[in-house]
C-alpha positions in Angstrom: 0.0 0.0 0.0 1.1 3.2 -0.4 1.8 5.5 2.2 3.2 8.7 1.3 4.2 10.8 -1.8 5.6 14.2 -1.7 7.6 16.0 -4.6 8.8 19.4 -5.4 9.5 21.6 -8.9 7.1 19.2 -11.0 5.3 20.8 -13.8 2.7 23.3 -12.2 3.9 21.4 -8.7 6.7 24.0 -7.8 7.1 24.0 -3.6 7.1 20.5 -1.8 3.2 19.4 -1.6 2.7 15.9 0.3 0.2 13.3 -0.1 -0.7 11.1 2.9 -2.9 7.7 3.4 -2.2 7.5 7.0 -5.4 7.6 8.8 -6.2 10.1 11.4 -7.8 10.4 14.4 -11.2 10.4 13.2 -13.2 7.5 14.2 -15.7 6.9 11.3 -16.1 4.5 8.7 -13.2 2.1 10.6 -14.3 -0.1 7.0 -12.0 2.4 5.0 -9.3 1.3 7.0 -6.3 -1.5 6.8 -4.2 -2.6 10.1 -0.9 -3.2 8.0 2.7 -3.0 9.2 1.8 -1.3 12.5 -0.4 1.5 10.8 -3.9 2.6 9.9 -3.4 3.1 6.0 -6.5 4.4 4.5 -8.1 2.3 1.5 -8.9 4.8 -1.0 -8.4 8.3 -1.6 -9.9 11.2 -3.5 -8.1 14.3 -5.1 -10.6 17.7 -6.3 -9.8 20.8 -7.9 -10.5 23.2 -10.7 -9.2 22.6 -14.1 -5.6 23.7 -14.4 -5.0 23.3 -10.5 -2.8 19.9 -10.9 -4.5 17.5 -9.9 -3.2 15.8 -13.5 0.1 17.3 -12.8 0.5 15.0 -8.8 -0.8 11.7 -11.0 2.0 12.8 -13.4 4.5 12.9 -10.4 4.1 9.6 -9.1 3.6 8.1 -13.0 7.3 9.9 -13.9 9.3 8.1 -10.3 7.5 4.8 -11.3 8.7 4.9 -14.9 12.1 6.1 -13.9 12.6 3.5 -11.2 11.4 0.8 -14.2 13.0 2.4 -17.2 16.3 4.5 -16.0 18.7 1.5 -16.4 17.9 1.4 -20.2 19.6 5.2 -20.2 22.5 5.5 -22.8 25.6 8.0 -21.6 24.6 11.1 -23.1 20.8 11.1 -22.6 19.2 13.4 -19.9 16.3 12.5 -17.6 13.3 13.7 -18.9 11.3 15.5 -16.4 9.5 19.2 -16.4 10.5 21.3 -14.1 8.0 24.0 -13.2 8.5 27.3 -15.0 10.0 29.9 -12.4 12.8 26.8 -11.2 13.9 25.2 -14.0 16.0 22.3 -14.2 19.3 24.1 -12.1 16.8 23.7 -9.0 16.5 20.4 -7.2 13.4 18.6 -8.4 12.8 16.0 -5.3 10.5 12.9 -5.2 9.8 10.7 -1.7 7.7 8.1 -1.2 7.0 5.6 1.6 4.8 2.5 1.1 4.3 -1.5 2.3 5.3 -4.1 0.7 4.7 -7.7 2.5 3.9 -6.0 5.8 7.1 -4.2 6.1 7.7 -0.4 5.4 9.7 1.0 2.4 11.1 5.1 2.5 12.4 6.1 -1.0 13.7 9.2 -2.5 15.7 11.2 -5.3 16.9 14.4 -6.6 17.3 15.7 -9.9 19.0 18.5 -10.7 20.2 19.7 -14.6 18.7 16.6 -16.0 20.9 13.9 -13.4 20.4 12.3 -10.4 21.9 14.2 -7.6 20.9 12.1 -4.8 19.0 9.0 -4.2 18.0 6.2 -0.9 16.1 3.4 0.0 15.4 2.4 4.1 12.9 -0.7 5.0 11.8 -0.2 8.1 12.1 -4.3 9.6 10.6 -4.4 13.7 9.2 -1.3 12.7 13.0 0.1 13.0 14.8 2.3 10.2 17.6 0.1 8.3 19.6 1.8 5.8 19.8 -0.1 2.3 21.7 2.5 0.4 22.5 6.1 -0.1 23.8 7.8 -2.9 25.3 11.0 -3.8 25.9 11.4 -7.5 28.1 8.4 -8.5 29.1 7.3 -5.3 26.2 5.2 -2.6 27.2 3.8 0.8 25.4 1.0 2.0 23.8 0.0 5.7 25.8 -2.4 7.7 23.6 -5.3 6.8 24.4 -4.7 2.6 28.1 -4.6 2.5 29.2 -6.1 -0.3 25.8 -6.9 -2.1 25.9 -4.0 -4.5 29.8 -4.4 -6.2 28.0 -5.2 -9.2 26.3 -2.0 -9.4 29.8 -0.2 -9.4 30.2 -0.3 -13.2 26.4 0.7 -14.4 25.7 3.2 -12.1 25.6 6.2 -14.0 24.4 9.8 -13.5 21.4 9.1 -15.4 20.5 6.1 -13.9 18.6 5.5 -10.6 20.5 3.2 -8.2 17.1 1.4 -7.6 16.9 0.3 -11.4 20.7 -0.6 -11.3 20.5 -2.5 -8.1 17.0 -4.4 -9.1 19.1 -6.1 -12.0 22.3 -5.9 -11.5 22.2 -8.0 -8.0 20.2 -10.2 -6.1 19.1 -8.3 -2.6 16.0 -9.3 -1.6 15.0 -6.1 -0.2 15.6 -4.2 -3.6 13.4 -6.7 -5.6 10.8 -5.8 -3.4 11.1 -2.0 -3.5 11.5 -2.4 -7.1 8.3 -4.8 -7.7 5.7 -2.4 -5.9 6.8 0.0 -8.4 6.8 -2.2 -11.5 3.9 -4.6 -10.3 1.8 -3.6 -7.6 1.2 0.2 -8.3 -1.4 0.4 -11.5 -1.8 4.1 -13.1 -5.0 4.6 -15.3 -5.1 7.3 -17.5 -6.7 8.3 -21.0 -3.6 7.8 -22.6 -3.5 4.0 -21.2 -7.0 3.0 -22.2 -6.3 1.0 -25.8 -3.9 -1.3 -23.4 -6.5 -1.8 -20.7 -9.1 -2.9 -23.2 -6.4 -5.7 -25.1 -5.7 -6.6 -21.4 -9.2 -6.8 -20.9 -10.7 -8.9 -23.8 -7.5 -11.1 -23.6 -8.7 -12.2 -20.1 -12.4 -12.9 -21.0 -11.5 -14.7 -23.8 -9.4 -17.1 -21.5 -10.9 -16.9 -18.4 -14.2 -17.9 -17.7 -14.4 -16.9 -13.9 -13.5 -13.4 -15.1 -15.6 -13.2 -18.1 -18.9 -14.4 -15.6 -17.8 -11.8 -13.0 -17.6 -8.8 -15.9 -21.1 -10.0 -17.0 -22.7 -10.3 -13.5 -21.5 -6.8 -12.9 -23.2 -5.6 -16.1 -26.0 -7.2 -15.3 -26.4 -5.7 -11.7 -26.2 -2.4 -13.4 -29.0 -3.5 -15.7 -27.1 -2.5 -19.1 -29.0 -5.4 -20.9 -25.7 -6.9 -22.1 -26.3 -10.7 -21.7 -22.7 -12.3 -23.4 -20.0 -10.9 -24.8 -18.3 -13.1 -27.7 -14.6 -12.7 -28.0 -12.4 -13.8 -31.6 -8.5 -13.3 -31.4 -6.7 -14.4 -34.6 -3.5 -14.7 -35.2 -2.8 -12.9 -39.0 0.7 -12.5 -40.9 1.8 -9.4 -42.2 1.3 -8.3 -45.6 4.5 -7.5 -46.5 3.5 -5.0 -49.4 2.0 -2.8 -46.6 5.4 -2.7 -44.6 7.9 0.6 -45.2 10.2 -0.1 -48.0 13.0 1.5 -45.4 12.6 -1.3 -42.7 15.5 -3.8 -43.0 14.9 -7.6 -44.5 15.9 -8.8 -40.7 13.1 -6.6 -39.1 10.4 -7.4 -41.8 11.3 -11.1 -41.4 10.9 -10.6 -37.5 7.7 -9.0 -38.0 6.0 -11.7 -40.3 7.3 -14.5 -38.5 5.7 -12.7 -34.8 2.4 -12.1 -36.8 -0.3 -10.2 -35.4 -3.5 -10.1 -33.6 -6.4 -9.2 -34.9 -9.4 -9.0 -31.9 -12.9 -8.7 -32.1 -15.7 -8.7 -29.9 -19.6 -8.6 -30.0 -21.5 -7.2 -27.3 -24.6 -9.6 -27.6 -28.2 -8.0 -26.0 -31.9 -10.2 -26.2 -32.7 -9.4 -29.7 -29.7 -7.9 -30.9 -25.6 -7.6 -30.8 -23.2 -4.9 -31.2 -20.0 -4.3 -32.2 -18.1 -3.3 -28.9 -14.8 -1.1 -30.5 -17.1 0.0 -32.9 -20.7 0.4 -32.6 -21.0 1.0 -28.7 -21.4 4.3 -26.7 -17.6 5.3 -24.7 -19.3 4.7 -21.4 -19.8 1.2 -22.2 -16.3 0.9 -24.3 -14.5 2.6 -21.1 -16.6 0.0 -18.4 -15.5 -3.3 -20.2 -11.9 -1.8 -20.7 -11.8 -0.9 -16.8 -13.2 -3.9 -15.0 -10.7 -6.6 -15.9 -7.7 -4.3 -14.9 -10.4 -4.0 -12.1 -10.7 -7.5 -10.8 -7.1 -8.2 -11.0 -6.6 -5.3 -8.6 -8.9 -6.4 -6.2 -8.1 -9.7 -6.3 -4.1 -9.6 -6.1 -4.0 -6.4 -3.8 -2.6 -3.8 -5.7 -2.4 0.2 -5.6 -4.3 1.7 -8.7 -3.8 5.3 -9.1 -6.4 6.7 -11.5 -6.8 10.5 -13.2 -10.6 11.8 -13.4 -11.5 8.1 -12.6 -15.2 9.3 -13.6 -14.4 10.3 -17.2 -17.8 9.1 -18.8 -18.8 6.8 -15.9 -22.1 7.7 -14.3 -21.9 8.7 -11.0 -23.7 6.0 -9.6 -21.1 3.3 -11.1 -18.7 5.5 -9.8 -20.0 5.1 -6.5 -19.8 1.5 -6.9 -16.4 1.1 -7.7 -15.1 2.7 -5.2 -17.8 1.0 -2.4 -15.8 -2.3 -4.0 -12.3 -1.0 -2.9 -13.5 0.1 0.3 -15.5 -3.8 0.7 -13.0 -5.7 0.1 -10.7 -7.0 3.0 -8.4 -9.8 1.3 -5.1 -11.4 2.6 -3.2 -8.6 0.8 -5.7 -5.2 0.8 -6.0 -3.1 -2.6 -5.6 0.6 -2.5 -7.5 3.0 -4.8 -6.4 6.9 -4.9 -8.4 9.4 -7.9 -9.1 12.8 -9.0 -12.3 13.4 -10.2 -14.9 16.5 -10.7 -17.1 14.3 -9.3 -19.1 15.9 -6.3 -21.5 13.6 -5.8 -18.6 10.9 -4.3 -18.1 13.9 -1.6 -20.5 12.8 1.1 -20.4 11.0 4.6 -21.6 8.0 3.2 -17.9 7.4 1.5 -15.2 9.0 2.9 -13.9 10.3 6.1 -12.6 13.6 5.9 -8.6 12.3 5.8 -9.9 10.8 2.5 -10.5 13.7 1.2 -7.8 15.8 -0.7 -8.0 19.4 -3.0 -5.6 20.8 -5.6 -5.6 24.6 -5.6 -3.5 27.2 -7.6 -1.9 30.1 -5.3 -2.5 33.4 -7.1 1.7 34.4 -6.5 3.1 32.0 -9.0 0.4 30.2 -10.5 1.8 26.9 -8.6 -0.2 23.8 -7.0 -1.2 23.5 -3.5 -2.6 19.7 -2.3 -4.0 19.8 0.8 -6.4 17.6 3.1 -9.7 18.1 4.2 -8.5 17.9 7.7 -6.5 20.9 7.2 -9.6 23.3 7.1 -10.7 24.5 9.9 -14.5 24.9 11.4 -15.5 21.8 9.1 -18.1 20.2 11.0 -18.7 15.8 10.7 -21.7 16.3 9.3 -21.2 18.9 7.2 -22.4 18.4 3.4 -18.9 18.1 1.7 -20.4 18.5 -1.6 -22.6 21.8 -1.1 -19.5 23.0 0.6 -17.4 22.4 -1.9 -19.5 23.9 -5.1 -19.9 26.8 -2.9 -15.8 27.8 -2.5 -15.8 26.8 0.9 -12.7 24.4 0.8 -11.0 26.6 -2.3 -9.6 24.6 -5.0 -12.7 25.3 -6.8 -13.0 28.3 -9.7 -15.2 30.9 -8.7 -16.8 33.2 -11.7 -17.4 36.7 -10.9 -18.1 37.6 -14.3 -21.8 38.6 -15.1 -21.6 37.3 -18.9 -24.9 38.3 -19.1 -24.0 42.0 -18.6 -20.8 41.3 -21.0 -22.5 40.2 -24.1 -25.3 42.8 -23.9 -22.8 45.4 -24.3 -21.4 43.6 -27.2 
């Protein structure tokens, strides 16, 4: 699960904001919390704000440290890390990422620095009786290691390089336990769902209901409860060759040979109702398109207890599915608990029903340098239990919302 995330000079993210799932005091909905690794770590979280606040811009944050954690030891000398820094920084100010999180009921604390485009500094503590252990620290080129790791990261000497994360290096180039975990939550157990990700959730999808009847009965059962009137949904994946007249004349006879002998898929799928069927990448409404696309990703989630990270979850969801969804996360209390953190627009998710008040997070831009503020719920004062979130928020009370003073009326009668 994850338990903290805090960066600096991100985008529109310019001073250090920081992101918590540690429960607070507050004694409601006890069902929105896990016992794990000594701590009450809250099972979902929701993120509000205005367009253009960042909200987009945190989701980005955490996407960016997972990718370089996964991705940095494919770096060639040469190439710089690619990260935007916010405007009034730049790269020649430190842009710092730390995050803290559970993996196999022990703690994890990890963070870097980047400054021109490099790492400047990086570390990784486990926290094992609930006491701090030092893995490794690193300054530029050169790490130190705790007491119990001497000697486990010689092979790291040679590949660490400046645009490399010592993470990445470590994670392949030895065999520390400890690092394999750190490494995995980021490559395997933290999911991030955005609109640019969609095509691959929907393969992943109709992959997994083509070849697994458990989870092709579950996705139906769910459509059914929601009373879409979809009664089967008919899968075909076929394995085509290339035509090799369509292929670029400039690919080499080694690639194109690669390419027809790997062949293709070609996947269909027929949304099949009483009287009738559709054509489900073609013929059916986005809603429907972005629901079967979702829910396999979904159930894997829920099932293997992983952290899924989403950007304006509710894109063209109704609000009561919406609702669901989340009551799922919030359900479920497995051997190994899923997590679910969002943004959304979505006021009707902000009542007492849901979330506690830690749940509860807002994105605001402050007026001095156009830069994101994230702050909790529990940071406002005089906000009352049972207080209508929702009404509050629509009506400014919490910021992070636009308010228009403009009469437009007035404005285009004097056009």
């Amino acid at each position: 699960m994850l338990l903290e995330f805090s960066c600096s000079n991100h985008r529109s993210i310019r001073d250090t904001v920081i992101f918590s799932s540690i429960a607070g005091a507050d004694k409601t909905h006890s069902e929105n919390i896990e016992k794990i690794a000594g701590l009450n770590v809250l099972k979902s979280s929701v993120i509000y704000g205005a367009n253009g606040s960042g909200k987009s811009n945190f989701i980005d944050a955490i996407s960016f440290v997972q990718g370089l954690v996964i991705n940095s030891i494919e770096h060639k000398p040469g190439d710089g890390i690619l990260q935007v820094p916010h405007k009034l920084d730049g790269y020649n100010k430190k842009s710092e990422y730390k995050i803290q999180f559970i993996v196999d009921n022990v703690r994890y604390a990890y963070g870097f620095s980047l400054t021109n485009m490099l790492v400047y500094d990086e570390y990784l503590f486990y926290f094992p009786n609930n006491r701090r252990t030092k893995i490794f620290e690193r300054i530029e080129e050169k790490f130190t290691t705790g007491t119990n790791f001497r000697n486990k990261f010689n092979t790291c000497k040679d590949v660490l390089k400046p645009n490399r994360l010592m993470l990445s290096c470590a994670a392949n180039f030895s065999s520390v336990d400890e690092v394999l975990k750190a490494y995995n939550f980021f490559k395997e157990d933290m999911v991030i769902y955005s609109n640019a990700n969609q095509e691959n959730w929907m393969n992943y999808s109709l992959h997994q209901i083509n070849e697994n009847e458990q989870i092709k009965n579950i996705v139906l059962s769910f459509f059914d409860s929601l009373g879409t009137g979809v009664k089967d949904i008919k899968v075909d994946i076929k394995k085509e060759d290339f035509d090799i007249s369509n292929l670029p004349p400039f690919l080499s006879d080694e690639f194109k040979k690669l390419l027809i002998n790997k062949g293709v898929n070609k996947i269909s799928a027929k949304v099949i109702y009483q009287d009738f069927e559709t054509d489900l990448l073609t013929e059916e409404s986005t809603g429907i398109k972005k629901l079967f696309g979702l829910l396999c990703p979904f159930i894997d989630i829920l099932a293997n207890g992983k952290v899924l990270i989403c950007d304006e979850l509710e894109s063209n969801l109704h609000e009561s599915l919406l609702f669901g969804l989340v009551k799922e996360f919030i359900k479920i209390h497995g051997r190994k608990p899923a997590q679910l953190i969002f943004t959304t627009h979505e006021t009707g998710l902000l009542n007492l029903d849901l979330f506690r008040r830690d749940q509860i997070w807002f994105t605001e831009i402050k007026s001095h340098d156009r830069s994101t503020d994230l702050f909790s719920l529990t940071e406002i004062r005089n906000v009352r239990k049972d207080e209508n979130f929702g009404k509050g928020y629509i009506a400014g009370k919490y910021g992070a919302i636009p308010m228009l003073n403009l009469n437009f009326a007035d404005l285009i009668s004097n056009m």
